[in-house]
C-alpha positions in Angstrom: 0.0 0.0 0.0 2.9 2.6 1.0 3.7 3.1 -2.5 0.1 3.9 -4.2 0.0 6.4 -0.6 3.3 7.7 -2.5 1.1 7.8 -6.0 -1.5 9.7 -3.9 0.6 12.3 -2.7 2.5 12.9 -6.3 -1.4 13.2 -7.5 -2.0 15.6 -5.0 1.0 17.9 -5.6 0.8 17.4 -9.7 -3.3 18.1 -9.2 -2.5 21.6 -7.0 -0.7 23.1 -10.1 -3.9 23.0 -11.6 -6.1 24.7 -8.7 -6.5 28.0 -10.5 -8.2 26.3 -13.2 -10.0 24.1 -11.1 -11.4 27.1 -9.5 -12.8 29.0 -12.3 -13.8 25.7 -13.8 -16.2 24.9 -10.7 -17.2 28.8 -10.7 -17.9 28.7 -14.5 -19.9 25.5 -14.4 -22.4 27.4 -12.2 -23.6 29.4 -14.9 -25.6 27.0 -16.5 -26.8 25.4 -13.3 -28.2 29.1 -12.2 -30.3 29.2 -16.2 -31.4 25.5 -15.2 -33.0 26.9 -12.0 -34.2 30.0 -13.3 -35.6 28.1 -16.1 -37.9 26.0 -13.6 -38.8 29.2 -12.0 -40.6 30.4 -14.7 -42.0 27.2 -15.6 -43.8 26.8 -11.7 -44.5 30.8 -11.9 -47.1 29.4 -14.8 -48.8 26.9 -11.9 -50.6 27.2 -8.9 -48.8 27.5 -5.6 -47.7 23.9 -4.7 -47.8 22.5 -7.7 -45.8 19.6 -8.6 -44.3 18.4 -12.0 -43.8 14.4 -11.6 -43.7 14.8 -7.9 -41.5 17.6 -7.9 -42.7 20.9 -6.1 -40.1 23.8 -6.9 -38.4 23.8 -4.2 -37.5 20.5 -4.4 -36.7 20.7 -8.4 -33.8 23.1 -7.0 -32.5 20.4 -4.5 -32.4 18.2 -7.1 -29.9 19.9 -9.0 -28.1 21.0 -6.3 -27.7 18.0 -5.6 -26.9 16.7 -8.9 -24.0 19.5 -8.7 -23.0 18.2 -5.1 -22.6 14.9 -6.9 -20.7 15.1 -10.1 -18.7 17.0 -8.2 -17.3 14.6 -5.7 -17.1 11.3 -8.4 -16.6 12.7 -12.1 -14.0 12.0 -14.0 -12.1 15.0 -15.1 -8.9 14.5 -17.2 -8.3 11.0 -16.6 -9.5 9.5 -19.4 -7.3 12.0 -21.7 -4.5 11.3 -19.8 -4.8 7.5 -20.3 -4.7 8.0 -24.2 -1.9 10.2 -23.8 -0.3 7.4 -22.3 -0.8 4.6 -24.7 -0.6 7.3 -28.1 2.9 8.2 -26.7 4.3 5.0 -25.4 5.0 6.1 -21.7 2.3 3.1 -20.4 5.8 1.0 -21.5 6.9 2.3 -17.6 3.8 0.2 -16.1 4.7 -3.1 -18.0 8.1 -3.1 -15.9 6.8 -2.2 -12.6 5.1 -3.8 -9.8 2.2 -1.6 -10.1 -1.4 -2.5 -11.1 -2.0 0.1 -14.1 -5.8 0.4 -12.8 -5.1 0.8 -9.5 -2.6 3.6 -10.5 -4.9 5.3 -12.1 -7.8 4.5 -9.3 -5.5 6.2 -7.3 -4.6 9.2 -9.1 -8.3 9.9 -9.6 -9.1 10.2 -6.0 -6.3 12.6 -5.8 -7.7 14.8 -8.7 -11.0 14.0 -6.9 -9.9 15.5 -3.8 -8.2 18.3 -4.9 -10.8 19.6 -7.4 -13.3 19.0 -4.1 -10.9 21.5 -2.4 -10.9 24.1 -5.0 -14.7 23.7 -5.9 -16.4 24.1 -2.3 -15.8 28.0 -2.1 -18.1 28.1 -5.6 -20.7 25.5 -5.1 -21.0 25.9 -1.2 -21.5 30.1 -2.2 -24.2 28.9 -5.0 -26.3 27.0 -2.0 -25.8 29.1 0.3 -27.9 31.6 -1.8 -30.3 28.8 -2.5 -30.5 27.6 1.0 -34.5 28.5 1.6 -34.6 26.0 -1.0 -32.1 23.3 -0.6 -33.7 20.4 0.6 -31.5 18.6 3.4 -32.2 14.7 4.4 -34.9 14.2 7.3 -33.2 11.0 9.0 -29.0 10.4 9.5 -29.2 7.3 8.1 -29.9 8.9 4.3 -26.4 10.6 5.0 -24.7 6.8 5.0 -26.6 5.2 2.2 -25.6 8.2 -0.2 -22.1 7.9 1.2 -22.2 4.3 0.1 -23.9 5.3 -3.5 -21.1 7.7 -3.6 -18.4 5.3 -3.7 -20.3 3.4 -5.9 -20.8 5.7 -8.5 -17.2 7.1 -8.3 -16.2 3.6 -9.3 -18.8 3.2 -11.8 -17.6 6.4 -13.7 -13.9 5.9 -13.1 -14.3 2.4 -14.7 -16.2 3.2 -17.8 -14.2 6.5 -18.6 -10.9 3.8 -17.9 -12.5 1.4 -20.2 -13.1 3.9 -23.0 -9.9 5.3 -22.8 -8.2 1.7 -23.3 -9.8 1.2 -26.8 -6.6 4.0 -27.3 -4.8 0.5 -27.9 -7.1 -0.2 -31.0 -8.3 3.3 -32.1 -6.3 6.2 -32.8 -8.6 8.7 -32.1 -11.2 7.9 -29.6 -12.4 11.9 -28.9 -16.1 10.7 -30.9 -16.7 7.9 -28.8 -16.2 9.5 -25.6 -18.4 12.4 -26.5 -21.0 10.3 -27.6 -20.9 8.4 -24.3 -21.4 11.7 -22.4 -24.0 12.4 -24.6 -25.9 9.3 -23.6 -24.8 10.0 -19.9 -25.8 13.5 -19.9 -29.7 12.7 -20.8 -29.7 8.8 -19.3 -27.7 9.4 -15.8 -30.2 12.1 -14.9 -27.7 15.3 -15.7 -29.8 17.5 -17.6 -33.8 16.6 -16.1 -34.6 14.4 -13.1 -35.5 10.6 -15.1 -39.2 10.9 -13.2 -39.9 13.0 -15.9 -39.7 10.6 -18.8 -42.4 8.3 -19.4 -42.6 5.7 -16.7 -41.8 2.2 -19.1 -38.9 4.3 -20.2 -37.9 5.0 -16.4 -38.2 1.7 -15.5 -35.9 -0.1 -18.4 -33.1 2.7 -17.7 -33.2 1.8 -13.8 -31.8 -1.6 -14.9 -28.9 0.1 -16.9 -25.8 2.0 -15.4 -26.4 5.3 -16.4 -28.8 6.3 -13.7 -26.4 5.2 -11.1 -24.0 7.4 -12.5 -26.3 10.6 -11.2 -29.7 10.2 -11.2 -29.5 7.7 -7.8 -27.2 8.9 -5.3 -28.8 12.2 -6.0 -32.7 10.3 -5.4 -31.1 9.0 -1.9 -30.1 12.2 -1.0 -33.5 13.8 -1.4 -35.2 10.8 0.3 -37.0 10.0 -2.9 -36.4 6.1 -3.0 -38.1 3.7 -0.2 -36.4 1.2 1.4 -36.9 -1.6 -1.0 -35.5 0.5 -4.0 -32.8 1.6 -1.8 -31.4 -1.8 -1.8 -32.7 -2.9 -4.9 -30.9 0.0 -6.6 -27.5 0.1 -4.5 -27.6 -4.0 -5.2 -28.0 -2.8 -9.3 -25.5 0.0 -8.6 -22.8 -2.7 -7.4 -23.4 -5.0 -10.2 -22.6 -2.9 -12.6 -19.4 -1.7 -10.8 -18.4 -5.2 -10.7 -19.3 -5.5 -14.4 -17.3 -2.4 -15.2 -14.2 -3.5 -13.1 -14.1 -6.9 -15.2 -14.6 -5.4 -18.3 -11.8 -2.6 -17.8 -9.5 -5.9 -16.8 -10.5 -8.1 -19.8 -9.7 -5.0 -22.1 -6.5 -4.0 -20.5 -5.4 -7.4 -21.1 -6.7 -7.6 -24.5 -5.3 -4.1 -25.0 -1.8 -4.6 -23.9 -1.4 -7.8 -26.2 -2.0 -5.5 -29.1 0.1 -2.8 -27.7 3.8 -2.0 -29.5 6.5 0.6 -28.0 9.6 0.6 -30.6 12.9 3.1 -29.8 13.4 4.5 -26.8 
């Protein structure tokens, strides 16, 4: 363990040269967050006081998204992915091969550095931005909706470290893998619960997402958090959320391994 604690602590120090741009990156990202909110606004002003929109009164619409924002910032994957590709387009994964270091574990480990740092950096912003929403923010009634989304936490921070890993390995096959990875945000942005809360889609298409990882990627932790899911979708949906970490962690493995028998490094 000592030396990926050494690997966390170079990913900290390499991560704080960055800070600055983590900074204005969290402040900048508010901006459309804040025309998301006002957006609703106007679309309850329309209804009668109280109203709901699939379940959703205003006020909490605006937790939702806070919430949302709470949560991508604590478990997306900023970088990484890039950086990976860099890695195999320029040869330096050679290093790895020679080592005795686990490549994934490596770069498990380097994420929750980046994690934490752009945590650090982003907390001034976002914690401002609820601050002024407060009246509206929506905290958990009972303790115990504080561990559960703890444990979704976790889960999802694997669940979008492994697919963004995943992606980034098919560098070994694909020269340029920039349209794939936009396209899976794409899907991620509308399916995990990003841009509207999934309760508004129609409920067949609801229910057949709930059984794919995208939803656990956003859409859940932040459904926890708000005290929207009852006890038997809690552990329904934290035992789906685990199987498809499990899923991803053996599917990044069986590429990696597939990846690195294709994989050539000449000259150096």
């Amino acid at each position: 363990m000592s030396k990926y604690l050494q690997v966390f602590n170079v990913g900290i120090q390499n991560t704080l040269a960055y800070r600055l741009n983590f900074f204005f990156r969290a402040a900048f990202n508010l901006i459309p967050l804040a025309a998301t909110i006002f957006l609703w606004r106007t679309i309850y002003a329309g209804k009668a006081e109280g109203s709901s929109i699939a379940g959703y009164e205003l006020a909490q619409m605006i937790s939702y998204y806070l919430t949302v924002s709470i949560v991508d910032t604590l478990t997306a994957v900023n970088e990484d992915d890039w950086q990976i590709v860099a890695e195999i387009r320029d040869g330096q994964i050679s290093q790895f091969l020679l080592k005795p270091m686990n490549y994934l574990s490596y770069r498990l480990v380097l994420f929750g550095a980046g994690r934490f740092v752009y945590l650090l950096t982003a907390v001034i912003p976002l914690g401002g931005f609820i601050f002024l929403y407060r009246d509206s923010f929506q905290l958990p009634t009972e303790a115990i909706t504080y561990l559960w989304f703890a444990v979704s936490l976790v889960l999802t921070a694997l669940l979008q470290f492994f697919v963004s890993y995943t992606m980034a390995l098919l560098a070994f096959w694909i020269l340029e893998i920039d349209t794939l990875i936009f396209m899976l945000f794409a899907i991620e942005y509308v399916a995990g619960g990003h841009l509207f809360p999934l309760d508004l889609l129609p409920t067949g298409l609801t229910a057949l997402l709930i059984y794919t990882p995208f939803p656990y990627l956003l859409y859940f932790p932040a459904s926890i958090f708000l005290g929207r899911t009852t006890a038997t979708l809690l552990t329904t949906g934290l035992l789906i959320q685990a199987f498809w970490v499990l899923i991803a962690f053996l599917i990044a493995q069986w590429v990696w391994k597939q990846g690195i028998k294709k994989y050539e490094a000449v000259g150096g």
